[in-house]
C-alpha positions as protocol buffer text, in pm:
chain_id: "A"
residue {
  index: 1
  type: UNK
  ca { x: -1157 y: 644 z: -436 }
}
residue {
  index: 2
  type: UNK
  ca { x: -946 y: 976 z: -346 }
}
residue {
  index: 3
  type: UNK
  ca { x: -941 y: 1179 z: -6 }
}
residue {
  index: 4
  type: UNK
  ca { x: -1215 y: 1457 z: -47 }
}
residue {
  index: 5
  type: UNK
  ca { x: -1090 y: 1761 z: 22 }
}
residue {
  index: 6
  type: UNK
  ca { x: -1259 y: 1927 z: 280 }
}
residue {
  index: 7
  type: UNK
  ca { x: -1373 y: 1662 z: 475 }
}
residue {
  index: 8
  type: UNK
  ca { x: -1228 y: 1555 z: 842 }
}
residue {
  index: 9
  type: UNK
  ca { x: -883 y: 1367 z: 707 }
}
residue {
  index: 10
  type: UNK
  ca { x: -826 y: 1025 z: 866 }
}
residue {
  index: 11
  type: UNK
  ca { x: -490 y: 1140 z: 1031 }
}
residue {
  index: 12
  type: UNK
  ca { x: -373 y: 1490 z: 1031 }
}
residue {
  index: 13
  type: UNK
  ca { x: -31 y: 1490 z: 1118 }
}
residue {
  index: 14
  type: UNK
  ca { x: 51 y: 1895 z: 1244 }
}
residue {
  index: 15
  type: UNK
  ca { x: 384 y: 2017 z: 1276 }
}
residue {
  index: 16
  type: UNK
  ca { x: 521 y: 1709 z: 1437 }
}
residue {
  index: 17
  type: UNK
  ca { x: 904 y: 1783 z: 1519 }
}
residue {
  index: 18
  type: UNK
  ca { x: 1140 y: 1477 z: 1677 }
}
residue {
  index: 19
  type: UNK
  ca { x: 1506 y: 1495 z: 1825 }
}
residue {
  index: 20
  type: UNK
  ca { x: 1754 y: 1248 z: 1929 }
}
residue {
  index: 21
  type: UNK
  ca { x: 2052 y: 1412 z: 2079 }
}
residue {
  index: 22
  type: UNK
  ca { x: 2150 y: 1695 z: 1887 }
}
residue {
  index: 23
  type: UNK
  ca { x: 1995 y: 1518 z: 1584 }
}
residue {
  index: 24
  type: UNK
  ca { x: 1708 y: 1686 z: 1447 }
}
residue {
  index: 25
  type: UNK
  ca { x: 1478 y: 1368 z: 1320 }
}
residue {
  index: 26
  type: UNK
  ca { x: 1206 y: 1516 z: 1165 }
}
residue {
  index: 27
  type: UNK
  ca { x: 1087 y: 1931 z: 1214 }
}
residue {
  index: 28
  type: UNK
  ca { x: 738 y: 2069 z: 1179 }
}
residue {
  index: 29
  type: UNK
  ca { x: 658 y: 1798 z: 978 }
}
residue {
  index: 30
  type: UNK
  ca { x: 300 y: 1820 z: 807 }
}
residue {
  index: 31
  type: UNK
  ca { x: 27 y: 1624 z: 590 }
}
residue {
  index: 32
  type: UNK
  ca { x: -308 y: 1475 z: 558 }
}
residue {
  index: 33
  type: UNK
  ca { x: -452 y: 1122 z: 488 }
}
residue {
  index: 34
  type: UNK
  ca { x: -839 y: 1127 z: 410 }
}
residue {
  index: 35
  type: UNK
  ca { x: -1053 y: 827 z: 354 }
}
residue {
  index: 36
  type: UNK
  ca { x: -947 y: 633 z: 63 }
}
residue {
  index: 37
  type: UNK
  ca { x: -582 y: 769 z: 32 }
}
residue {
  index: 38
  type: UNK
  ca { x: -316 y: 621 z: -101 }
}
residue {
  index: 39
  type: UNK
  ca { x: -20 y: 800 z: -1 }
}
residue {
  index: 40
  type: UNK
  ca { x: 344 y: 751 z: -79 }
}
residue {
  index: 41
  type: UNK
  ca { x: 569 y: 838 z: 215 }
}
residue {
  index: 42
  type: UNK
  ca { x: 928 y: 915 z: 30 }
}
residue {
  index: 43
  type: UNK
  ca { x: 1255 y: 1003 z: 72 }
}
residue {
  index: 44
  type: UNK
  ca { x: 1668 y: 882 z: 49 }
}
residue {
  index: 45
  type: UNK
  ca { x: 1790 y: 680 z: 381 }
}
residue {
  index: 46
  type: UNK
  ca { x: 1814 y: 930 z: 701 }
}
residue {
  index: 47
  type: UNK
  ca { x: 1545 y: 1143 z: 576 }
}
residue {
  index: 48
  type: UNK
  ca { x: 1329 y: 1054 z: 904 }
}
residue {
  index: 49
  type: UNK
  ca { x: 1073 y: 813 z: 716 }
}
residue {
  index: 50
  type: UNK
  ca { x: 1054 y: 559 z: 943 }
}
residue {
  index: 51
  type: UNK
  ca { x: 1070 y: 794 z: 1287 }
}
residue {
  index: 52
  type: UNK
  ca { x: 745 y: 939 z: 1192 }
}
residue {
  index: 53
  type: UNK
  ca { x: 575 y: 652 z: 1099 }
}
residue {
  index: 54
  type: UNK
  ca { x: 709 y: 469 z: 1467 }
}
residue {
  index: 55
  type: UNK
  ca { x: 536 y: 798 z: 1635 }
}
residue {
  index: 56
  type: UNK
  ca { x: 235 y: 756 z: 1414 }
}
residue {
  index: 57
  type: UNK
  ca { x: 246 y: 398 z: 1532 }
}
residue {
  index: 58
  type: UNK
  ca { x: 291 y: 481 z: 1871 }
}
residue {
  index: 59
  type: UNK
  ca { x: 684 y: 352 z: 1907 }
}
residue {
  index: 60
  type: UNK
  ca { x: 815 y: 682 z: 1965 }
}
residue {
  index: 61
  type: UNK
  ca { x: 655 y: 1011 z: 2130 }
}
residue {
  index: 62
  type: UNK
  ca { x: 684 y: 1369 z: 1924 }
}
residue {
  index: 63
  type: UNK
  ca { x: 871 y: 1636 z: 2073 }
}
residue {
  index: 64
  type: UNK
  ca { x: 651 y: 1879 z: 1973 }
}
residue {
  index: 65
  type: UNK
  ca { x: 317 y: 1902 z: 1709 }
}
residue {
  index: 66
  type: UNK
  ca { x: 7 y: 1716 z: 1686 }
}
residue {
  index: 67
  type: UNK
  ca { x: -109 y: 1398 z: 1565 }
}
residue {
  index: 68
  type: UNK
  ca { x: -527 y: 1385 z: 1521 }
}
residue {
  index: 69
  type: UNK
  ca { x: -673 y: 1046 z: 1424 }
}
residue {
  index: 70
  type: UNK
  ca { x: -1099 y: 1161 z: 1234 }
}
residue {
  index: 71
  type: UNK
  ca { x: -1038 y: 1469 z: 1396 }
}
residue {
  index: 72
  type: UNK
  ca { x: -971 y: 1335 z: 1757 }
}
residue {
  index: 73
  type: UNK
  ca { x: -613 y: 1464 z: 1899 }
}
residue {
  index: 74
  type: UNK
  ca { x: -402 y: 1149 z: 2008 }
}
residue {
  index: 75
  type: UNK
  ca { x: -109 y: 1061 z: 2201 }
}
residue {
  index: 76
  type: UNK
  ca { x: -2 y: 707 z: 2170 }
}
residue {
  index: 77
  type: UNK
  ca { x: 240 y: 569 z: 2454 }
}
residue {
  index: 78
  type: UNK
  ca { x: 276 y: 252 z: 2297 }
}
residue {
  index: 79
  type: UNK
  ca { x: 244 y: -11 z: 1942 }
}
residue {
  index: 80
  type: UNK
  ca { x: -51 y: -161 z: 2120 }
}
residue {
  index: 81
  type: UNK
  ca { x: -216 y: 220 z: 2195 }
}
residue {
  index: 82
  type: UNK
  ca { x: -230 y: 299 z: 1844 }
}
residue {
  index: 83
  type: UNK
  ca { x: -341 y: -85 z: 1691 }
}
residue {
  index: 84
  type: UNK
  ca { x: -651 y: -64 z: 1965 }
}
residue {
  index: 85
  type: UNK
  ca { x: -762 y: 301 z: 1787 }
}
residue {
  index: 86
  type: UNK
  ca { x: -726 y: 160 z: 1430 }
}
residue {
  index: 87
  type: UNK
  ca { x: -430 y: 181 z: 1309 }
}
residue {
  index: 88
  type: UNK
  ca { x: -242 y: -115 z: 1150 }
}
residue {
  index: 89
  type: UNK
  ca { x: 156 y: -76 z: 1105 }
}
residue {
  index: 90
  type: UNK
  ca { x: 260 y: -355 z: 854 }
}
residue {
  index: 91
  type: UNK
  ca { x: 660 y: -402 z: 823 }
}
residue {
  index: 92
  type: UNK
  ca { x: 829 y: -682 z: 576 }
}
residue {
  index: 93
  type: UNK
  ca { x: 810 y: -932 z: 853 }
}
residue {
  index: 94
  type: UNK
  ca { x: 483 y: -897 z: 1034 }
}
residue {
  index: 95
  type: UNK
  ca { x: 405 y: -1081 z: 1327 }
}
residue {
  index: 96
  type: UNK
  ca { x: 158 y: -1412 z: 1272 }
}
residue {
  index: 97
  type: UNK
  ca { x: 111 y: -1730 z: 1418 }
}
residue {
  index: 98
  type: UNK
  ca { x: 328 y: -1923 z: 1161 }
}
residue {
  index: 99
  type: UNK
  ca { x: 194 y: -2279 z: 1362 }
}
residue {
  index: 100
  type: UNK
  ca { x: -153 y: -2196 z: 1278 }
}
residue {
  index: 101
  type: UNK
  ca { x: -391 y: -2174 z: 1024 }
}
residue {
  index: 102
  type: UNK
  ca { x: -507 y: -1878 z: 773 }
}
residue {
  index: 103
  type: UNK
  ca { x: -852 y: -1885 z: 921 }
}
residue {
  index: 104
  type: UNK
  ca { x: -696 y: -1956 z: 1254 }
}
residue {
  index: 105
  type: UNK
  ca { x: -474 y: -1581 z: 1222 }
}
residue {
  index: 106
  type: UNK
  ca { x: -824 y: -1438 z: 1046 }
}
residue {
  index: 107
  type: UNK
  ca { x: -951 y: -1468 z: 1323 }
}
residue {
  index: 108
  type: UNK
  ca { x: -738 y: -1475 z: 1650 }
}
residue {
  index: 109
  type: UNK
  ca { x: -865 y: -1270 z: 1910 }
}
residue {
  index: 110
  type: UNK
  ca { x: -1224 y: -1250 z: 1708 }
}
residue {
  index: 111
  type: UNK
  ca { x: -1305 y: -1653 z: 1756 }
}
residue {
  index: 112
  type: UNK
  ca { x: -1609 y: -1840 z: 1704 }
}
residue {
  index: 113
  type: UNK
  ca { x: -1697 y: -2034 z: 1992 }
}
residue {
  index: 114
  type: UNK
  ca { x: -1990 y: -2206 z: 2079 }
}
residue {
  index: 115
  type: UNK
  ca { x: -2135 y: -2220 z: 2480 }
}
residue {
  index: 116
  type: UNK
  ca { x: -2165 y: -2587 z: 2606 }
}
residue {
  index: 117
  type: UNK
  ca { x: -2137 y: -2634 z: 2962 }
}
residue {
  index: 118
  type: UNK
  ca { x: -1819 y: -2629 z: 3135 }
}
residue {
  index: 119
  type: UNK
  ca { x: -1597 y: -2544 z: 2820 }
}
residue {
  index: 120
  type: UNK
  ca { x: -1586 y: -2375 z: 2460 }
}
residue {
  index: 121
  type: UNK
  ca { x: -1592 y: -2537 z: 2153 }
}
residue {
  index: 122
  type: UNK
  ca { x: -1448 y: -2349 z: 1861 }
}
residue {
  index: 123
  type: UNK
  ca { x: -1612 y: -2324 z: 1509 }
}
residue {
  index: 124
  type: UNK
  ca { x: -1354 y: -2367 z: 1335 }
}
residue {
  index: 125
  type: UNK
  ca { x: -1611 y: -2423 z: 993 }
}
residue {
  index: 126
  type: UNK
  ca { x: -1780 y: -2149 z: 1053 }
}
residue {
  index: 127
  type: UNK
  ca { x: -1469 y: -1979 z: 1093 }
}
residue {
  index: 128
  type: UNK
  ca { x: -1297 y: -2145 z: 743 }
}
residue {
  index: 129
  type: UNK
  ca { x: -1627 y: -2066 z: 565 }
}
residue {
  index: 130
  type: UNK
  ca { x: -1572 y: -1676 z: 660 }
}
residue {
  index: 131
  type: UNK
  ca { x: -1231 y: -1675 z: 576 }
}
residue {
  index: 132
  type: UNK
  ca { x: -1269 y: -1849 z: 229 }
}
residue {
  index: 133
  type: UNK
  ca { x: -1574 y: -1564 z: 164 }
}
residue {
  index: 134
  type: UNK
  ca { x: -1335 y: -1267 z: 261 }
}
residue {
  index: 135
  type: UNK
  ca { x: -996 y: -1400 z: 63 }
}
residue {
  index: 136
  type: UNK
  ca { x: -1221 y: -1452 z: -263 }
}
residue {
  index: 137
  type: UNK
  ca { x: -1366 y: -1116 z: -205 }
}
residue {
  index: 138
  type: UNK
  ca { x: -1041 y: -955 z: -136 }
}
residue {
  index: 139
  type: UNK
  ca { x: -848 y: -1180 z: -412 }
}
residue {
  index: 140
  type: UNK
  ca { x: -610 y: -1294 z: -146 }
}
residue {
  index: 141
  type: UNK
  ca { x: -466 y: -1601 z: -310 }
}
residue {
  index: 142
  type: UNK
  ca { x: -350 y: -1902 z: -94 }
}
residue {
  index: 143
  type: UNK
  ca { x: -406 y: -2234 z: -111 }
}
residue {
  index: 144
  type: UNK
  ca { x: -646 y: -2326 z: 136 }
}
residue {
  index: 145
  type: UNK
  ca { x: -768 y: -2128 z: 460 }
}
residue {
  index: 146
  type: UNK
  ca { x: -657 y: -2476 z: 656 }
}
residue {
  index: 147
  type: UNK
  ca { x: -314 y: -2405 z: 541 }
}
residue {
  index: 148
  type: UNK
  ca { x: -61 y: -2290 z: 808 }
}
residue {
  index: 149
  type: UNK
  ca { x: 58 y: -1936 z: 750 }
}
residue {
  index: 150
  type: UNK
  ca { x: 401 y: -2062 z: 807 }
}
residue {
  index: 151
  type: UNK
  ca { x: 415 y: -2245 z: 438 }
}
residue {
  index: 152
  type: UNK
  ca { x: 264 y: -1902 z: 282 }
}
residue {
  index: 153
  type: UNK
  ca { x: 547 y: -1643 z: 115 }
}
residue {
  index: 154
  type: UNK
  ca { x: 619 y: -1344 z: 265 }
}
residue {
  index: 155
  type: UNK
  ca { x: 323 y: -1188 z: 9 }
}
residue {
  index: 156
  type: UNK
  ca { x: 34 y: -1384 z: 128 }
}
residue {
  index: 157
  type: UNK
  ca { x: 147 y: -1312 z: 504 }
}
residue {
  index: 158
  type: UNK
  ca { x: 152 y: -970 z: 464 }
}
residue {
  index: 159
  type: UNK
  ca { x: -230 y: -992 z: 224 }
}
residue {
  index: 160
  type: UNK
  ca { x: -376 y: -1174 z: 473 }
}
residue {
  index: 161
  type: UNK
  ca { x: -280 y: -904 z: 720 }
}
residue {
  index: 162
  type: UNK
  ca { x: -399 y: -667 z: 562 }
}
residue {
  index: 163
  type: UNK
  ca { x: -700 y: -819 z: 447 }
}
residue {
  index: 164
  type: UNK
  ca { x: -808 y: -909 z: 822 }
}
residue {
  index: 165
  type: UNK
  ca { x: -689 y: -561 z: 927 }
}
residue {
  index: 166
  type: UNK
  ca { x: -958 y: -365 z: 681 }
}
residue {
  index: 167
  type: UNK
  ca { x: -1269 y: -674 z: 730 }
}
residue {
  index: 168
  type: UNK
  ca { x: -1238 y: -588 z: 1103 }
}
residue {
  index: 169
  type: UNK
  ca { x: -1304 y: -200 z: 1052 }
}
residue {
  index: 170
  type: UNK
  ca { x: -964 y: -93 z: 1078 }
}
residue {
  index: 171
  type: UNK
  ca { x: -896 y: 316 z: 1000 }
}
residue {
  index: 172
  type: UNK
  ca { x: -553 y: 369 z: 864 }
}
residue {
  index: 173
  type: UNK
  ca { x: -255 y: 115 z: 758 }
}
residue {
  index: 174
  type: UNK
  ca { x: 108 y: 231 z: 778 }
}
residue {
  index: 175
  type: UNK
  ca { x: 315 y: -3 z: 544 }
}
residue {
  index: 176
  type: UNK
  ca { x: 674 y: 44 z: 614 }
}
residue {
  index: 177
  type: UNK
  ca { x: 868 y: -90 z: 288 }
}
residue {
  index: 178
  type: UNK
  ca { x: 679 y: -377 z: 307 }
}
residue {
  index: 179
  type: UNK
  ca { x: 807 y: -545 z: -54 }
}
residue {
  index: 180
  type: UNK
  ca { x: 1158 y: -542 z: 17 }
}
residue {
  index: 181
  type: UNK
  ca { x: 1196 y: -859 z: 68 }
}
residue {
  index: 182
  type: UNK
  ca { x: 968 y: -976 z: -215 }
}
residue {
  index: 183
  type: UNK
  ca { x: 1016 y: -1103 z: -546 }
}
residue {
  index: 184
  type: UNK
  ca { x: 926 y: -911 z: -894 }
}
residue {
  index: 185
  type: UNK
  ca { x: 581 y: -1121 z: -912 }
}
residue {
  index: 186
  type: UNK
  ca { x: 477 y: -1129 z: -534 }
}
residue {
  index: 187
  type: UNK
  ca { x: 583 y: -711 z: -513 }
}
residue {
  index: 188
  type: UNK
  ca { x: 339 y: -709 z: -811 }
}
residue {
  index: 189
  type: UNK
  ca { x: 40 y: -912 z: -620 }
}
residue {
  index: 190
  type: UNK
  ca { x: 89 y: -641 z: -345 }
}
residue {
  index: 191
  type: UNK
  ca { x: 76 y: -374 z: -507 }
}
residue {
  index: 192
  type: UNK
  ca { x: -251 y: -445 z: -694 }
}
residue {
  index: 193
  type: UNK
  ca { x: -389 y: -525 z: -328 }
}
residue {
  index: 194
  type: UNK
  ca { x: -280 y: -180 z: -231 }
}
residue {
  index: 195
  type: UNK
  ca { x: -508 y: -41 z: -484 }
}
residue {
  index: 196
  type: UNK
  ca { x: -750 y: -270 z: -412 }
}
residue {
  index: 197
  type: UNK
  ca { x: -789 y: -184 z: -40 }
}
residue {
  index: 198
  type: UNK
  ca { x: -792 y: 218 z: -142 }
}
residue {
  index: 199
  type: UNK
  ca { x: -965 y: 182 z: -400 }
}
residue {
  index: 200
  type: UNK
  ca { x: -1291 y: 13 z: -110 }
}
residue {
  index: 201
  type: UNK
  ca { x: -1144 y: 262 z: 122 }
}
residue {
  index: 202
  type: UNK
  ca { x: -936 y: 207 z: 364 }
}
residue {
  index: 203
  type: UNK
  ca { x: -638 y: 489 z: 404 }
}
residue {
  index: 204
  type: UNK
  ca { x: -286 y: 376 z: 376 }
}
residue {
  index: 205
  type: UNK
  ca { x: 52 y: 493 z: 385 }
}
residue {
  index: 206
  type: UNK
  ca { x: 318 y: 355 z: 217 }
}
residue {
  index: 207
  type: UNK
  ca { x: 675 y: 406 z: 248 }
}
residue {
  index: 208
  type: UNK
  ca { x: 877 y: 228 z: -26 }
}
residue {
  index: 209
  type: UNK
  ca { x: 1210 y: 351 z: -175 }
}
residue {
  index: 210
  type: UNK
  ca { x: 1067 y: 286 z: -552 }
}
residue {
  index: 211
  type: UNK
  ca { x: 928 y: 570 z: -734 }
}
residue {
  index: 212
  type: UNK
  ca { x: 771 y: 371 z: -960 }
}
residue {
  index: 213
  type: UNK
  ca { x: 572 y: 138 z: -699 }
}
residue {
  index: 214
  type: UNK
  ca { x: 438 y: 476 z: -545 }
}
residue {
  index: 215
  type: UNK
  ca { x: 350 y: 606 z: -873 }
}
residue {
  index: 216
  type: UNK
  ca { x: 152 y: 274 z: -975 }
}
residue {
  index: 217
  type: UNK
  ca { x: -66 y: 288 z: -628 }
}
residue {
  index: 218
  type: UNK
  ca { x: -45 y: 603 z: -452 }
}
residue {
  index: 219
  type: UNK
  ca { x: -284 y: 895 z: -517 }
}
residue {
  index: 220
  type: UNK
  ca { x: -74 y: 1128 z: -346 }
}
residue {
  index: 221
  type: UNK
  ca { x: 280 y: 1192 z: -174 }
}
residue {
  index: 222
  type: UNK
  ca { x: 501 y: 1334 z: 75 }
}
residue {
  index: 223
  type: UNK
  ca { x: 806 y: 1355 z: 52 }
}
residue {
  index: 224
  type: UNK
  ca { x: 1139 y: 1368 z: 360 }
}
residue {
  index: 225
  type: UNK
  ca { x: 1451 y: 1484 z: 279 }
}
residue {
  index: 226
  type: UNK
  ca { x: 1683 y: 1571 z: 611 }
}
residue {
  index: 227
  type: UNK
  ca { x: 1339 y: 1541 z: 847 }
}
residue {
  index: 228
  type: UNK
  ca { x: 1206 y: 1843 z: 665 }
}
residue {
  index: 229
  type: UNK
  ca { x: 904 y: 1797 z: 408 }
}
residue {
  index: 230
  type: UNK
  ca { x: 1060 y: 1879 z: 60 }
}
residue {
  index: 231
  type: UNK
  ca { x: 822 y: 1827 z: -157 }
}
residue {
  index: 232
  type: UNK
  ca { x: 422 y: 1749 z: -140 }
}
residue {
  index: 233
  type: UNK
  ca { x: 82 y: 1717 z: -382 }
}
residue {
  index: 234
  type: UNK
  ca { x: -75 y: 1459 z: -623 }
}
residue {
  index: 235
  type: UNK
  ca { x: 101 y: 1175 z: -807 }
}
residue {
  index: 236
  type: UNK
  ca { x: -35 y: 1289 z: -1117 }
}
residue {
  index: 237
  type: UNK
  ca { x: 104 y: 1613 z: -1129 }
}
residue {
  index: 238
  type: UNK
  ca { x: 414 y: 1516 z: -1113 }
}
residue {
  index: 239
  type: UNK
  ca { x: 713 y: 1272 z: -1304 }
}
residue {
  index: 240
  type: UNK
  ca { x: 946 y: 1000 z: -1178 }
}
residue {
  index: 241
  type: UNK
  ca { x: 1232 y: 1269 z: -1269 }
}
residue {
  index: 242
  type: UNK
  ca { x: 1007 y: 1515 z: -1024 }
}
residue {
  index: 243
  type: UNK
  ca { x: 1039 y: 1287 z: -725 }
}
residue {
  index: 244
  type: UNK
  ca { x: 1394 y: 1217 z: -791 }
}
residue {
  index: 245
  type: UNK
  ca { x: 1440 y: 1591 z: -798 }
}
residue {
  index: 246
  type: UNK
  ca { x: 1293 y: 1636 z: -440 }
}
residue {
  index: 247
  type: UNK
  ca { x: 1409 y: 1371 z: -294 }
}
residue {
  index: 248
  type: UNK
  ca { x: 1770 y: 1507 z: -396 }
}
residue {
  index: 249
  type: UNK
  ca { x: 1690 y: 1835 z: -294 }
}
residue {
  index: 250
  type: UNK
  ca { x: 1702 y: 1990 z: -666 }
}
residue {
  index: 251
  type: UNK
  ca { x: 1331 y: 2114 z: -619 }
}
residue {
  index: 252
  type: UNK
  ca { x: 1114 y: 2174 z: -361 }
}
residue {
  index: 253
  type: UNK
  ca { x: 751 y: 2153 z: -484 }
}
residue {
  index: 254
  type: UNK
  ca { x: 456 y: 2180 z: -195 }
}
residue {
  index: 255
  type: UNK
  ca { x: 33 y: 2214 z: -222 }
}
């Protein structure tokens, strides 16, 4: 599924501009996501990748522009600000309760309890049974949803994020190089759950530093070079050698 053009985009980000010092981060920076996007999010070290996705994500604030989440404007003061209005950021490491179990993380915050007097019982079968139903759905291999997530790879932690992230109605996923520290077969499982998720969906961005990753899941791209957008459009109007070339700063293509 691909953004429709002409409808509200899931996050409009509007000349967004971003300073430290004398260093200019990111200026009048510009693009859309709509609803079932994949889009890369490119560009060499320094380019000011990951300071717009930490204002997008509510770690930093913009100097100047606009940020507008369905259409809403938003201002996020804080990680927490921009998680409660749907948005997911997912880094290499994410954060999960390594101690407990894959239905456990499912569904912490969301649990099944049942009302006896004087104290809650969880449903922790009720809860498994879920689970199991969602990670066959979603193809989310692990071994068992009574497994703790601290014996899972670094693949299944981050699928299992992901996966609870778009069951619970989240709007937009920001996945900041997230197979870096994965091997040739797990960065492969990923990236077919990329496509899997925008394919039902759910919007994502997805910085990576490998061409060939964003041209394998991404629909469209943007591309950074010196906090200025170089280069813009659909993945398949363009080559690997065309992506190189704006990244570089030997072309500047925008749509």
């Amino acid at each position: 599924m691909n953004g429709a053009e002409g409808n509200t985009p899931v996050l409009e980000v509007k000349n967004v501009k971003k300073s430290f010092g004398k260093v200019e981060a990111l200026k009048e920076v510009s693009f859309e996501v709509h609803k079932g996007d994949v889009l890369g999010l490119l560009g060499d070290n320094g380019a000011g990748k990951s300071t717009l996705i930490k204002i997008i994500a509510g770690n930093h604030r913009a100097d100047d522009g606009e940020i507008f989440l369905e259409g809403k404007k938003v201002e996020f003061s804080s990680p927490a600000e921009s998680r409660a209005a749907g948005i997911e950021t997912v880094y290499q490491n994410s954060p999960v309760c390594e101690n407990a179990s894959v239905s456990a993380n499912f569904f912490i915050g969301r649990e099944l309890c049942g009302r006896f007097p004087l104290f809650r019982l969880l449903k922790e079968g009720a809860m498994q049974k879920q689970t199991r139903k969602v990670m066959t759905d979603m193809v989310i291999n692990v071994p068992s949803v009574k497994t703790k997530v601290g014996l899972l790879s670094g693949g299944q932690r981050q699928a299992i994020v992901l996966g609870r992230f778009f069951h619970w109605g989240g709007k937009l996923a920001l996945l900041d190089e997230p197979f870096a520290a994965l091997g040739v077969a797990e960065s492969k499982n990923g990236l077919r759950f990329i496509k899997e998720l925008g394919s039902r969906g759910l919007p994502i961005v997805l910085i990576t530093h490998n061409i060939e990753y964003a041209l394998q899941v991404a629909n469209k791209f943007v591309i950074l070079r010196h906090g200025l957008v170089a280069g813009k459009g659909l993945i398949a109007e363009v080559t690997a050698d065309d992506l190189v070339s704006m990244i570089t700063g030997a072309i500047n293509v925008n749509q």
